[in-house]
C-alpha positions, 0 to 999 in steps of 0.5 A, a space after each residue: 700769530 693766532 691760527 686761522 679758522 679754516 673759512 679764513 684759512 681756505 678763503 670760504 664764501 657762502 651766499 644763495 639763499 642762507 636760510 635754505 635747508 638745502 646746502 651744496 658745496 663746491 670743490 674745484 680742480 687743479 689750475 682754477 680756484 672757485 671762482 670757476 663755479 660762479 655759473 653752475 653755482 647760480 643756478 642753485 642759489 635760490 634753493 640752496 645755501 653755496 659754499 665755496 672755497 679755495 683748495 689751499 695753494 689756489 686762490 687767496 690761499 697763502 701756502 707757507 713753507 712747509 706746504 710741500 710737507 704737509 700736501 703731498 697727498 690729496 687726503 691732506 685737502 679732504 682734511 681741510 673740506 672736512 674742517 670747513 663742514 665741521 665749523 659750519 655744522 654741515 650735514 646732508 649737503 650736496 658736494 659737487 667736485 671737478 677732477 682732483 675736486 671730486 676725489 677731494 670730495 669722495 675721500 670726504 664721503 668716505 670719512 664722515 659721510 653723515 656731511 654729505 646726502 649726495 656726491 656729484 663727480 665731474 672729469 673723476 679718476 681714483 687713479 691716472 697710471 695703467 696698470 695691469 688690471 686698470 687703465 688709467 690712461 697714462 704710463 709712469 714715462 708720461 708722467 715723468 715727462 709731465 715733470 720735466 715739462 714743469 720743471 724746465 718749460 712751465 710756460 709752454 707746459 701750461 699753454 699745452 695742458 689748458 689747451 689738451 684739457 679744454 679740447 674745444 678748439 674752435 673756441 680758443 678763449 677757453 683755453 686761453 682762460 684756463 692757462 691764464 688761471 694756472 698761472 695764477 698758482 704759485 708755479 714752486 708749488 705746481 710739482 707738489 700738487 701735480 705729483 700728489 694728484 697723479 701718483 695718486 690710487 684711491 682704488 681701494 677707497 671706492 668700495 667704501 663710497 655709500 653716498 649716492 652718486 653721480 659721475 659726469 662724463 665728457 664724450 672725449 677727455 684726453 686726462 680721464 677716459 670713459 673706462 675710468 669713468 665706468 670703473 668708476 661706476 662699477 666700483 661704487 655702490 648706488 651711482 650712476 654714470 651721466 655721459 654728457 654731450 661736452 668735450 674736454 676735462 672741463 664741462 663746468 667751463 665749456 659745457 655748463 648748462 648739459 652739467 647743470 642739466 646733468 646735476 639737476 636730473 641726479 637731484 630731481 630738480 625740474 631742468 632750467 626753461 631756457 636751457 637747449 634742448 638735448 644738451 645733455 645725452 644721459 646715462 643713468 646706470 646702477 653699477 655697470 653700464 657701456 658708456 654710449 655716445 
């Protein structure tokens, strides 16, 4: 059987406008596929060329066997997102990545940053365990009672996570969504890609980072707190922090027009007509601010 081209191998689709010069390109999070980016990305598509794709082992992706082997770490999907700018000849686009996502899209950077003018990261963390000098938010107990949950619970286990992630509680359908897009991921394979997620230290890697950036921030995330989000923001040269007025780990879901708003100011694009006034509180900071609320 003949390899696949990396478009097919993570389900790649480009629509907007394909003769813009502008490219903008998609990563997605743990539990949703790309679907999820259908209305953040449709507010750039007259002006830029959209690449969407699956992370493999969501989606239309076909993992094989050998999945847990080769994807016990992130730097693994960032192989995959530099494959699919490779084929496509990408240079100087806008990335734009939520949660595992958006460190999937700074290990890009890092690596080959010529493909990217800017990089966009929402609900971001380059590291969940606490440690001395670090609070990540979670302790090596929390996660392996996470595993278990997994293990031994999985339907109860994702009932809890998309309800704790999505956080808007008086809007019970969007977690009732997000646990519906979990469990379109094969579950034999959920342990892998969680484990791979939040053993995860990318530290180290920050420094490195020399494409402008952006972090987005919810006002209240149980996964990613805002002195992440701040490290963040520390660590990484020509960035800055745009706290946002949403709750939860997902905003692009919940809160899309205060993202749009957030992505648009990053990238001096005039902000929708129609969108609310004051849908986002934003925070532009060079390196080092305290997050206001």
């Amino acid at each position: 059987m003949p390899t696949p081209s990396p478009l097919q191998k993570n389900n790649v689709h480009i629509v907007g406008n394909l003769s813009a010069d502008n490219t903008m390109i998609f990563v997605h999070g743990l539990g949703t596929d790309q679907t999820v980016w259908q209305p953040i990305a449709a507010e750039f598509e007259a002006t830029h060329r959209i690449i969407l794709f699956d992370n493999m082992g969501a989606g239309a992706t076909t993992p094989d066997e050998e999945f847990a082997l080769h994807y016990h770490s992130i730097d693994r999907y960032a192989d995959d997102l530099l494959d699919i700018c490779g084929y496509l000849q990408i240079e100087n686009a806008v990335i734009v990545g939520h949660s595992v996502g958006a460190m999937i899209s700074l290990l890009a950077a890092t690596q080959y940053p010529g493909c990217f003018s800017h990089l966009i990261m929402i609900g971001a963390s380059p590291c969940y365990l606490n440690h001395p000098d670090y609070s990540g938010g979670f302790t090596s107990a929390d996660l392996n009672n996470i595993y278990k949950a997994v293990t031994h619970h999985f339907d109860d286990w994702v009932i809890d996570f998309a309800s704790s992630a999505m956080a808007n509680h008086d809007k019970p359908h969007l977690s009732i969504y997000f646990a519906q897009t979990i469990r379109s991921f094969q579950p034999e394979f959920m342990l892998t890609v969680l484990s791979s997620i939040l053993n995860s230290d990318f530290r180290d890697r920050l420094p490195s980072v020399v494409t402008p950036t952006l972090i987005i921030q919810s006002l209240n995330d149980v996964f990613v707190p805002l002195q992440v989000a701040t490290y963040l923001n520390n660590q990484i040269t020509n960035s800055e922090l745009s706290i946002i007025n949403a709750q939860g780990h997902l905003p692009h879901i919940s809160a899309h027009p205060a993202v749009v708003d957030a992505i648009k100011a990053f990238l001096h694009i005039p902000p929708t007509l129609t969108a609310p006034p004051a849908a986002a509180v934003r925070t532009s900071c060079s390196n080092s601010c305290s997050p206001q609320a």
